[in-house]
OpenMM code with the backbone's topology and positions (N, CA, C; nanometers):
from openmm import Vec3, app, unit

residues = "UNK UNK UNK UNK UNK UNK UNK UNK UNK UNK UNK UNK UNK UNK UNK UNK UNK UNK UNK UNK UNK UNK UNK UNK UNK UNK UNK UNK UNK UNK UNK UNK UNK UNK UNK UNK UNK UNK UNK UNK UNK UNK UNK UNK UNK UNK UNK UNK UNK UNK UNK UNK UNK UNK UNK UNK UNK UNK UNK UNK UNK UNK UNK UNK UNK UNK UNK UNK UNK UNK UNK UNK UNK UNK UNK UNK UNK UNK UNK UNK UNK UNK UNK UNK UNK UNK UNK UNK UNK UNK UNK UNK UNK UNK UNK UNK UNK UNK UNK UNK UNK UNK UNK UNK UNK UNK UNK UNK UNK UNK UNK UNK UNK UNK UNK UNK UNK UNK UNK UNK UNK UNK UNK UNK UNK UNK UNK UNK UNK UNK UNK UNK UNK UNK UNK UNK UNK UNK UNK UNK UNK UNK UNK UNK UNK UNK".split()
positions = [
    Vec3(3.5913, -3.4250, 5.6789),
    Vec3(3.6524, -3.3241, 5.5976),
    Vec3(3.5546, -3.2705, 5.4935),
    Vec3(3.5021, -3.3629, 5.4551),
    Vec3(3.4169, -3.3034, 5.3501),
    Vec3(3.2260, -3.2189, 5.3977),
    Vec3(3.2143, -3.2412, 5.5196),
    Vec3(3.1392, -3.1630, 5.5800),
    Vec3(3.1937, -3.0299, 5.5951),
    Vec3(3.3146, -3.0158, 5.6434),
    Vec3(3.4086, -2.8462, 5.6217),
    Vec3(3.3748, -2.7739, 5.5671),
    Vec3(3.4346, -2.8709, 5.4244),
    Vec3(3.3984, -2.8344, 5.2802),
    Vec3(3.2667, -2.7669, 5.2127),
    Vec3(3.1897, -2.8221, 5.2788),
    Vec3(3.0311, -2.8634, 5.2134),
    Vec3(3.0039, -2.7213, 5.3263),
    Vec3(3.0526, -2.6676, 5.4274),
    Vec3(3.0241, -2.5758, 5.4903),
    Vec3(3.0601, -2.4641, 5.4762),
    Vec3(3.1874, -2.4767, 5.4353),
    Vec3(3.2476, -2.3496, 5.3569),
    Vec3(3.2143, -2.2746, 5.2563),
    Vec3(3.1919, -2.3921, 5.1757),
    Vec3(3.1413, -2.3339, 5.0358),
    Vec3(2.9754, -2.2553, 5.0143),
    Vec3(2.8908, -2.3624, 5.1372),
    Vec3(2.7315, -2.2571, 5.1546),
    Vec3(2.7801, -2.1256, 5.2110),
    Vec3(2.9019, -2.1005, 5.3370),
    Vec3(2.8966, -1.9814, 5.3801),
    Vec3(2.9551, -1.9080, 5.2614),
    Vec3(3.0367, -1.9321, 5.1721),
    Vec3(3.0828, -1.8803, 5.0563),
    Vec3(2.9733, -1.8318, 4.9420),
    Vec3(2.8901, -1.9031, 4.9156),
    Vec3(2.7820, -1.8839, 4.8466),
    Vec3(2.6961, -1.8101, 4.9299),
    Vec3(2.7113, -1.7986, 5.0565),
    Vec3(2.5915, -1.7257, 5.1271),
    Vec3(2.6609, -1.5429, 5.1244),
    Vec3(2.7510, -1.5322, 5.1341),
    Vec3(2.8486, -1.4567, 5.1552),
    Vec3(2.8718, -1.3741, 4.9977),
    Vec3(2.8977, -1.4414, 4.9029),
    Vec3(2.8795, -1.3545, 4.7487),
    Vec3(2.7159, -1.3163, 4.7497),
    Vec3(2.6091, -1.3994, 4.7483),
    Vec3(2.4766, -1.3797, 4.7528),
    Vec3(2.4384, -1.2092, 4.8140),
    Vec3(2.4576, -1.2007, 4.9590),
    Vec3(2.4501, -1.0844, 5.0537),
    Vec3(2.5292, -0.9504, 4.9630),
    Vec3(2.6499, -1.0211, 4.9018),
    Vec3(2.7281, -0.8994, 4.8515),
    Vec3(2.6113, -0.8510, 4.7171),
    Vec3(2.6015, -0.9295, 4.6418),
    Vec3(2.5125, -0.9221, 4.5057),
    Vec3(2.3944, -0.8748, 4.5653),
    Vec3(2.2942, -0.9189, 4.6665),
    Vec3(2.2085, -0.7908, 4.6953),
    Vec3(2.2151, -0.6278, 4.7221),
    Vec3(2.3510, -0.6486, 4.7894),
    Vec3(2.4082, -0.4965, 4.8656),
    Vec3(2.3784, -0.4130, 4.7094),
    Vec3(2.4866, -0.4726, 4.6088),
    Vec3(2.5135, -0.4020, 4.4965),
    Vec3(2.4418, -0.3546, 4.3961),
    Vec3(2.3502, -0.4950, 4.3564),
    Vec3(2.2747, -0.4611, 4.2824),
    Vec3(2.1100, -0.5091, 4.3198),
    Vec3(2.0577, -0.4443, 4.2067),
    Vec3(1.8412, -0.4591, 4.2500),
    Vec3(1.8160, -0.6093, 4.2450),
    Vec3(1.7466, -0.6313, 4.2781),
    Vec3(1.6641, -0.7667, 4.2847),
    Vec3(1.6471, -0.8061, 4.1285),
    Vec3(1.5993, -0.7214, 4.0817),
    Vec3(1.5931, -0.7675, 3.9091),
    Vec3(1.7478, -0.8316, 3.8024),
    Vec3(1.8782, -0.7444, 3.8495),
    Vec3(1.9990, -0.7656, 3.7972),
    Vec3(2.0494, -0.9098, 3.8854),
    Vec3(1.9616, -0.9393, 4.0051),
    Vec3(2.0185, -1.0976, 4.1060),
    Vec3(1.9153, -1.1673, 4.0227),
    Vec3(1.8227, -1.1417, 3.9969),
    Vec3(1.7337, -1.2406, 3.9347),
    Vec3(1.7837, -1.3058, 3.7977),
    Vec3(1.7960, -1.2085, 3.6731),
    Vec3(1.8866, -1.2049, 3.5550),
    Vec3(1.9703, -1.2968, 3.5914),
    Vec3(2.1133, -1.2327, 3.6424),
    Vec3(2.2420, -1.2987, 3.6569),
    Vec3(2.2047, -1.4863, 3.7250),
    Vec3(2.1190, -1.5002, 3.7753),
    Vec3(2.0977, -1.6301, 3.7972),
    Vec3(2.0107, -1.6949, 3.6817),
    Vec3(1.9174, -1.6219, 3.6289),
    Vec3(1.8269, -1.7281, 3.5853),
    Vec3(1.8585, -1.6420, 3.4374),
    Vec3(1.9590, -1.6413, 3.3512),
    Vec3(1.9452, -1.5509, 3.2108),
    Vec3(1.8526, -1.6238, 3.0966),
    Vec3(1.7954, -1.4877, 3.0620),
    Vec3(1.7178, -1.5245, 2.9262),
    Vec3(1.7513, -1.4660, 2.8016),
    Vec3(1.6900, -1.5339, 2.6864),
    Vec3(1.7002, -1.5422, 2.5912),
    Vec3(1.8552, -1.5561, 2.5346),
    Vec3(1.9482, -1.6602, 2.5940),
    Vec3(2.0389, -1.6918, 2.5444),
    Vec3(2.0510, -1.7762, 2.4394),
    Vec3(2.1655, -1.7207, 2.3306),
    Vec3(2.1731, -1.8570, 2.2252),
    Vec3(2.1604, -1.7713, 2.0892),
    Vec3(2.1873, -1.8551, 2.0090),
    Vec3(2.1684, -1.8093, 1.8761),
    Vec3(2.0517, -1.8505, 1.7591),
    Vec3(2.0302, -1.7528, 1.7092),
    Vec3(1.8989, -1.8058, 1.6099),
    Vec3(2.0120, -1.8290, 1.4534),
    Vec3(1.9513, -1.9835, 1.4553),
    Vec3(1.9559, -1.9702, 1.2855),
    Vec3(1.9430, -1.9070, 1.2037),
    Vec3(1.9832, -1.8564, 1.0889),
    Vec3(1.9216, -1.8274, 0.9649),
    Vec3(1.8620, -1.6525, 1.0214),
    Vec3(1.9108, -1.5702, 1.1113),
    Vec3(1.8659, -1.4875, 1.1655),
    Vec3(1.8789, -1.3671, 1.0716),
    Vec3(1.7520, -1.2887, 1.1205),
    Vec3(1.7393, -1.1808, 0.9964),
    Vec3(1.8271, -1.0476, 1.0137),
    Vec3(1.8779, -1.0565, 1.1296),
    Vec3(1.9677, -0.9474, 1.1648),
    Vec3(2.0140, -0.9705, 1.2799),
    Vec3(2.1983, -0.9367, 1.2316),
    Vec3(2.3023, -0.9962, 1.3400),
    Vec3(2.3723, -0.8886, 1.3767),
    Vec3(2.4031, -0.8506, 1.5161),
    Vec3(2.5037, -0.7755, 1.5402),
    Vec3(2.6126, -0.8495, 1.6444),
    Vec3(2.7240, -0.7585, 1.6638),
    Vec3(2.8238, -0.8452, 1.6947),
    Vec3(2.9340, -0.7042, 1.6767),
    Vec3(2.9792, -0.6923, 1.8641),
    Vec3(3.0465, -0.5879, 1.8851),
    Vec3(3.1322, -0.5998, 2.0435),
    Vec3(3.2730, -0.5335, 2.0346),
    Vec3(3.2944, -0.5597, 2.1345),
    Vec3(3.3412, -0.4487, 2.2021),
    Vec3(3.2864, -0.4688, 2.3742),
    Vec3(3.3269, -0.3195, 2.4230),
    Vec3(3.4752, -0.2796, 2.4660),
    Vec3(3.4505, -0.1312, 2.5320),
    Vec3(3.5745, -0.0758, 2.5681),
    Vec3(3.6311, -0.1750, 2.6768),
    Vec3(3.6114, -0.2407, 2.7493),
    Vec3(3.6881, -0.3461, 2.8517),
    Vec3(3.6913, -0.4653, 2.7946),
    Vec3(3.6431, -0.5180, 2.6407),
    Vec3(3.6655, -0.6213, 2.6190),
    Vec3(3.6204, -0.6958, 2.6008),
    Vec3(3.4658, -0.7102, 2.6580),
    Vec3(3.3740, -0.8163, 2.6317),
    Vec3(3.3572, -0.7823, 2.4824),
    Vec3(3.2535, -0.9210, 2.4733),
    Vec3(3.2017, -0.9082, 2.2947),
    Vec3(3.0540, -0.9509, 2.3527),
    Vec3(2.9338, -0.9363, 2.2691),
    Vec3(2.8299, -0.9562, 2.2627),
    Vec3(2.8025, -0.9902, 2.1358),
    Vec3(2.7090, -1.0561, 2.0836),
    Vec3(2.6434, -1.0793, 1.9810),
    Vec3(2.4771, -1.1099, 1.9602),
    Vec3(2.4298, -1.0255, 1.9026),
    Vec3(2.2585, -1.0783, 1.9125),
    Vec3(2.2495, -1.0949, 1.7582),
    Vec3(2.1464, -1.1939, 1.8174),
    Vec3(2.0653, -1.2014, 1.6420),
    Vec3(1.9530, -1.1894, 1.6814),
    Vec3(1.8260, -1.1694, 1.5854),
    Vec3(1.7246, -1.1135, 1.5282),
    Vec3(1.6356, -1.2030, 1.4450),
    Vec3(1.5171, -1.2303, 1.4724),
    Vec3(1.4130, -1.2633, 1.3932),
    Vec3(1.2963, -1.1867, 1.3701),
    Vec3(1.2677, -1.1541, 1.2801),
    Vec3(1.1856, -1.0168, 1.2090),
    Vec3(1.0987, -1.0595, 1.1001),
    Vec3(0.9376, -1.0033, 1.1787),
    Vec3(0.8177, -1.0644, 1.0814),
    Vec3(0.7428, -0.9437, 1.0866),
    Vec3(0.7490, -0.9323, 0.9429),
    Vec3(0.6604, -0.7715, 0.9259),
    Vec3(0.6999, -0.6649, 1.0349),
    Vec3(0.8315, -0.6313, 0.9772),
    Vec3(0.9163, -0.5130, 1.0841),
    Vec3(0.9139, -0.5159, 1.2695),
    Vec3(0.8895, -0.6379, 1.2965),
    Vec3(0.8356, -0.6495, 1.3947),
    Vec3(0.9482, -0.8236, 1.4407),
    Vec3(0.9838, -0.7535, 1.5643),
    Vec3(1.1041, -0.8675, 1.6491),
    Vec3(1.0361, -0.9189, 1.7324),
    Vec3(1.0281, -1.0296, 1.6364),
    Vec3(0.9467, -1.2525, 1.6756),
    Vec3(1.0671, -1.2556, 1.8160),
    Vec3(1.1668, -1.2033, 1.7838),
    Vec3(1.2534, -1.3292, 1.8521),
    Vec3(1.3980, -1.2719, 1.8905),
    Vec3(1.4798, -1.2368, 1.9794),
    Vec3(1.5995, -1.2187, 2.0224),
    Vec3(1.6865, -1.2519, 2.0852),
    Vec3(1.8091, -1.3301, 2.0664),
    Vec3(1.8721, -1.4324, 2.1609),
    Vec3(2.0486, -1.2990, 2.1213),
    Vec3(2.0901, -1.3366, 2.2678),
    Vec3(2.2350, -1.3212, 2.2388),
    Vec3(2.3087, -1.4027, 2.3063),
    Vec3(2.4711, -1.3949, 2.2827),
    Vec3(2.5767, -1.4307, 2.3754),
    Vec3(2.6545, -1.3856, 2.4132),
    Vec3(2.7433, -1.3825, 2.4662),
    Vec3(2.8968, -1.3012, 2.5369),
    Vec3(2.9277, -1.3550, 2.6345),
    Vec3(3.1085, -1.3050, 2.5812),
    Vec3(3.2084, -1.3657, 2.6808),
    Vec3(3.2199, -1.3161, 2.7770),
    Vec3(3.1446, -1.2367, 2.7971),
    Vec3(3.1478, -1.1246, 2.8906),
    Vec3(3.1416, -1.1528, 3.0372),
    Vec3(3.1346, -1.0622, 3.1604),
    Vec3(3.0797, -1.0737, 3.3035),
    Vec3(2.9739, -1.0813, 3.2558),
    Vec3(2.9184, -1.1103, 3.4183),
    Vec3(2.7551, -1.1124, 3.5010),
    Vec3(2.6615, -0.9930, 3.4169),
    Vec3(2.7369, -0.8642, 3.4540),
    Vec3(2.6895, -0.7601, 3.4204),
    Vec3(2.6275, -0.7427, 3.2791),
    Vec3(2.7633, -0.8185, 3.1591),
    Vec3(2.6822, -0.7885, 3.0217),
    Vec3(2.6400, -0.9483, 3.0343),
    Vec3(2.6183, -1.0133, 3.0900),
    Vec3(2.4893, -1.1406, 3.0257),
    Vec3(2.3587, -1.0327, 3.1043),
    Vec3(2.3350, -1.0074, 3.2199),
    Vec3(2.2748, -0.9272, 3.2207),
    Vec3(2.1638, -0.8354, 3.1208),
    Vec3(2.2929, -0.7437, 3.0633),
    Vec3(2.2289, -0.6502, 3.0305),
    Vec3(2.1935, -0.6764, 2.8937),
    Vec3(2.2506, -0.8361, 2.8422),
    Vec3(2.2385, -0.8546, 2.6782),
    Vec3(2.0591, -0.9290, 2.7251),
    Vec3(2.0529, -1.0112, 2.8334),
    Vec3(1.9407, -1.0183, 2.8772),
    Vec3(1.8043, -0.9614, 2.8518),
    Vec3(1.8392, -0.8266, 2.9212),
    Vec3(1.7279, -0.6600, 2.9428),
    Vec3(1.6966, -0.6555, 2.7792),
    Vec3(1.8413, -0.6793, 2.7015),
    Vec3(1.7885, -0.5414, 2.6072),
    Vec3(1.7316, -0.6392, 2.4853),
    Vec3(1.7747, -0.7547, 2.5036),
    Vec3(1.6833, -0.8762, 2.3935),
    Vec3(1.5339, -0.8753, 2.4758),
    Vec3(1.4893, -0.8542, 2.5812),
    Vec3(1.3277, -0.8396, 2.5928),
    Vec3(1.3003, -0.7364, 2.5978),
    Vec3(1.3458, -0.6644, 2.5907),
    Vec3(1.2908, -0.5176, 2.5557),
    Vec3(1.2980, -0.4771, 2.4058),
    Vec3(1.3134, -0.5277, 2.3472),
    Vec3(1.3666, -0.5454, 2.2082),
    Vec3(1.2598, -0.6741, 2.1379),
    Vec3(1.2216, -0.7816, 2.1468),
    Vec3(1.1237, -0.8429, 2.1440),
    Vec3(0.9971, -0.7994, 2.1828),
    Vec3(0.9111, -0.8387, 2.0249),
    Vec3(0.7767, -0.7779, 2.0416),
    Vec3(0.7362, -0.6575, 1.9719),
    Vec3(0.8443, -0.5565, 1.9898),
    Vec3(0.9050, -0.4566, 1.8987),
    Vec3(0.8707, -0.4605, 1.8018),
    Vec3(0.8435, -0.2723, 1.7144),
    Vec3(0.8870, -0.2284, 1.6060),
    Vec3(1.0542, -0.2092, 1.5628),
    Vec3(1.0513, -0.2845, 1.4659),
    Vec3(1.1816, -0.2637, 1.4423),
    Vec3(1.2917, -0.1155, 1.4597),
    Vec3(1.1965, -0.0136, 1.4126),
    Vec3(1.2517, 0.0843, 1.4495),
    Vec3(1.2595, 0.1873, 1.5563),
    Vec3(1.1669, 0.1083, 1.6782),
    Vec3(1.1268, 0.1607, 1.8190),
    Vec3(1.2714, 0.0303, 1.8912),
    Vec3(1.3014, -0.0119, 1.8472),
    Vec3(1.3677, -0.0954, 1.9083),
    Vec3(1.5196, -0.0341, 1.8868),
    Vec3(1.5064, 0.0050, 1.7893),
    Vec3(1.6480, 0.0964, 1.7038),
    Vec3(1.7064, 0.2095, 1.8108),
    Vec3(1.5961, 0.2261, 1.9099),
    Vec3(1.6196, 0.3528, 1.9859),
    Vec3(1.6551, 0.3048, 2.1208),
    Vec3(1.6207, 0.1722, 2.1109),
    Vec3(1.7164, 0.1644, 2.2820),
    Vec3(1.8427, 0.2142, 2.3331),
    Vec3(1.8432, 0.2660, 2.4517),
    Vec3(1.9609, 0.3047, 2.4453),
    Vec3(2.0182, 0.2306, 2.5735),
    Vec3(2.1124, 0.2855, 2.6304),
    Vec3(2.1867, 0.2082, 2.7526),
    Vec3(2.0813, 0.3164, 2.8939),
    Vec3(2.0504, 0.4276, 2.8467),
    Vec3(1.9532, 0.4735, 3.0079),
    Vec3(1.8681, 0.4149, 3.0643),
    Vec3(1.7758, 0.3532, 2.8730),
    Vec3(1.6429, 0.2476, 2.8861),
    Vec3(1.6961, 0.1476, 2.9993),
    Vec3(1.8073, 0.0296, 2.9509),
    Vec3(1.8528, -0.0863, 2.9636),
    Vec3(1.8654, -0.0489, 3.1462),
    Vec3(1.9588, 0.0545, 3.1732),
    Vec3(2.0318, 0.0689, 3.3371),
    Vec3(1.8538, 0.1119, 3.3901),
    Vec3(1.7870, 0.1596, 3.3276),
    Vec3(1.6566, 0.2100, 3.3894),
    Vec3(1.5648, 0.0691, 3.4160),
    Vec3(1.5266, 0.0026, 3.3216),
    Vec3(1.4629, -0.1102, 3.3444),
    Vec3(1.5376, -0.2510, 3.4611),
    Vec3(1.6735, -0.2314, 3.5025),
    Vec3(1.7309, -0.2940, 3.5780),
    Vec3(1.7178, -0.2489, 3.7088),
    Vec3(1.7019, -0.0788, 3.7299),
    Vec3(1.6971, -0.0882, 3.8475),
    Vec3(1.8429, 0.0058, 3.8738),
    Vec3(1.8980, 0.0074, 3.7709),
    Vec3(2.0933, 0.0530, 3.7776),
    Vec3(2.1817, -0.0467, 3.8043),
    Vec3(2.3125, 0.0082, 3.7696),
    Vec3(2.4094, -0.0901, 3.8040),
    Vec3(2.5137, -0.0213, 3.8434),
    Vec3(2.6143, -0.0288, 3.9420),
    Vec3(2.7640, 0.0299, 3.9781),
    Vec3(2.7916, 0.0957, 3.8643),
    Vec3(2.8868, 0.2232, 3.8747),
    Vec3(2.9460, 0.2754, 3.7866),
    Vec3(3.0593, 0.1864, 3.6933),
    Vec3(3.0707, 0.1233, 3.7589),
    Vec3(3.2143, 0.0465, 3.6834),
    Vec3(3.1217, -0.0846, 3.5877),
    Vec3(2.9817, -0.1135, 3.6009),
    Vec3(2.9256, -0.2242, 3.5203),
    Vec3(2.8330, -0.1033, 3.4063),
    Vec3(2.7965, 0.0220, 3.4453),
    Vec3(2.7424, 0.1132, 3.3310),
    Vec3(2.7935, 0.0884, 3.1756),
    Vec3(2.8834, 0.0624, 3.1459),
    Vec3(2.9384, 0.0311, 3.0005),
    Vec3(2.8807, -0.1218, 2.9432),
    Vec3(2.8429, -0.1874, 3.0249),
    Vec3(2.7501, -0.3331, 3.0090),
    Vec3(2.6254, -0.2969, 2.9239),
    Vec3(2.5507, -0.1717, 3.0001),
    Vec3(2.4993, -0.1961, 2.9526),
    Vec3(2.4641, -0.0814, 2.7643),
    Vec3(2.5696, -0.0075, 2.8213),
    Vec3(2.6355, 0.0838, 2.6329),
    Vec3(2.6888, -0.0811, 2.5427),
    Vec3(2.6925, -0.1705, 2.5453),
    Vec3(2.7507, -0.2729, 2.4676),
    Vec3(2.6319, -0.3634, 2.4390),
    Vec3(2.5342, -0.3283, 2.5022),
    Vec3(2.4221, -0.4471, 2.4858),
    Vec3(2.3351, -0.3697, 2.3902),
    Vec3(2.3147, -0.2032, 2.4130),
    Vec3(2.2376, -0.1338, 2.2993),
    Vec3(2.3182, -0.1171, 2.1573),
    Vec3(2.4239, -0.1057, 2.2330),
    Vec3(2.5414, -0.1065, 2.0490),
    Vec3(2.5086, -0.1688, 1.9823),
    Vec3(2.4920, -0.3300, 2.0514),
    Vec3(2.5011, -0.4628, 2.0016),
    Vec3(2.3910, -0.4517, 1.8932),
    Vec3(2.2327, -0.3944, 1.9727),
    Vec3(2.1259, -0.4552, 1.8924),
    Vec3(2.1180, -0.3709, 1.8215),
    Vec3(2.2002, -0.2328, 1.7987),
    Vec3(2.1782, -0.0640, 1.7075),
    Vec3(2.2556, -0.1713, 1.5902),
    Vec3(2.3256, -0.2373, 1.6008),
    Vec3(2.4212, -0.2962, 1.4990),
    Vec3(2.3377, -0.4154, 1.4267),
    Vec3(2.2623, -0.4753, 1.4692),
    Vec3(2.2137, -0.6202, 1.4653),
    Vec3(2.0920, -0.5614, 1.3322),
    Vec3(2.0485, -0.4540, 1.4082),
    Vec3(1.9235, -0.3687, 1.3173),
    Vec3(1.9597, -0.3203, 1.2035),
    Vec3(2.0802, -0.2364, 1.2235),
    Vec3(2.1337, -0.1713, 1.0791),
    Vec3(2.1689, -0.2920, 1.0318),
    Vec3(2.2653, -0.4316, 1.0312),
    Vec3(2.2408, -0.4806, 0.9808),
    Vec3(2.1215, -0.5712, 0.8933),
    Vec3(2.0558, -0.5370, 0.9885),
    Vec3(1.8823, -0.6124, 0.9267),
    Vec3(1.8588, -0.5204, 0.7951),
    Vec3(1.8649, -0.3756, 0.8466),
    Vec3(1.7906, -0.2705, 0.7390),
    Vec3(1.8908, -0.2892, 0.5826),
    Vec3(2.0003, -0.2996, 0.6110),
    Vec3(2.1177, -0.3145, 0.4839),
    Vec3(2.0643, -0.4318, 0.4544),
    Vec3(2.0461, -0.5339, 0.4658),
    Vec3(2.0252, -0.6261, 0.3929),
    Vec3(1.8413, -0.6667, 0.2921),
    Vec3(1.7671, -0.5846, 0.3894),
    Vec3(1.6907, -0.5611, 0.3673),
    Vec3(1.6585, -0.5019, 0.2140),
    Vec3(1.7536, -0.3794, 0.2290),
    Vec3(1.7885, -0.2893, 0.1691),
    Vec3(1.9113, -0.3355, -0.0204),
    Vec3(1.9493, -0.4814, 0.0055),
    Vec3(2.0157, -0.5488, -0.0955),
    Vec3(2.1515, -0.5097, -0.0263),
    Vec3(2.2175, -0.3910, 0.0739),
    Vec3(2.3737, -0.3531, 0.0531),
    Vec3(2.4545, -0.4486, 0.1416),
    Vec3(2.3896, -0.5890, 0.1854),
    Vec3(2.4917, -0.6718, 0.2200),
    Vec3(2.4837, -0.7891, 0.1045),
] * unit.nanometer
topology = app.Topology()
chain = topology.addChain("A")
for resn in residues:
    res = topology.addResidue(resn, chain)
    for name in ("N", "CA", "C"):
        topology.addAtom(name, app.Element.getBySymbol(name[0]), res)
């Protein structure tokens, strides 16, 4: 019985796998398996934290040395799609001028992936929100208005 089992479940896994290539690029199968820069930074110099039109939430924080992003981790409750795309837009966002980073938008994010289905496109509008938010918060505080 448990050979069945043990058979079912590879053709099952073999079977979502095939679908996840059909759909999406090699880069968004790569992501969704192996995600980076997850987690939260301590003591982080700028936090955002937003949730989209379907519901997910995201949150990134920020580490910032001489206007310049050391470091970017996020999380969310989200699908595949926004760990994904919170993924893309924390390394594209690392390394960064703070205010070249300010300009990501969701075309950058779906462009550097490769695209995603119309129905996962808002993944990646929640992952640039996230870090447009994370920044203005950096600059306000920066600034004394938090």
């Amino acid at each position: 019985m448990s050979s069945n089992f043990d058979q079912f479940v590879d053709e099952l896994d073999k079977a979502v796998m095939e679908e996840m290539r059909r759909d999406y690029s090699e880069k968004v199968v790569k992501l969704f398996l192996n995600p980076i820069n997850m987690g939260r930074i301590e003591d982080a110099d700028g936090y955002g934290k937003v949730t989209g039109s379907c519901g997910d939430t995201m949150e990134i924080f920020l580490k910032i040395e001489n206007e310049l992003i050391s470091d970017a981790r996020f999380i969310t409750d989200g699908c595949g799609p926004s760990m994904v795309c919170g993924s893309m837009v924390t390394e594209l966002a690392k390394g960064g001028d703070v205010k070249e980073a300010g300009g990501i938008k969701a075309e950058k994010i779906l462009d550097e992936l490769g695209g995603l289905p119309e129905a996962d496109q808002h993944c990646a509008s929640l992952a640039a929100d996230t870090l447009s938010e994370a920044i203005t918060t950096y600059l306000k505080m920066k600034r004394g208005q938090v």
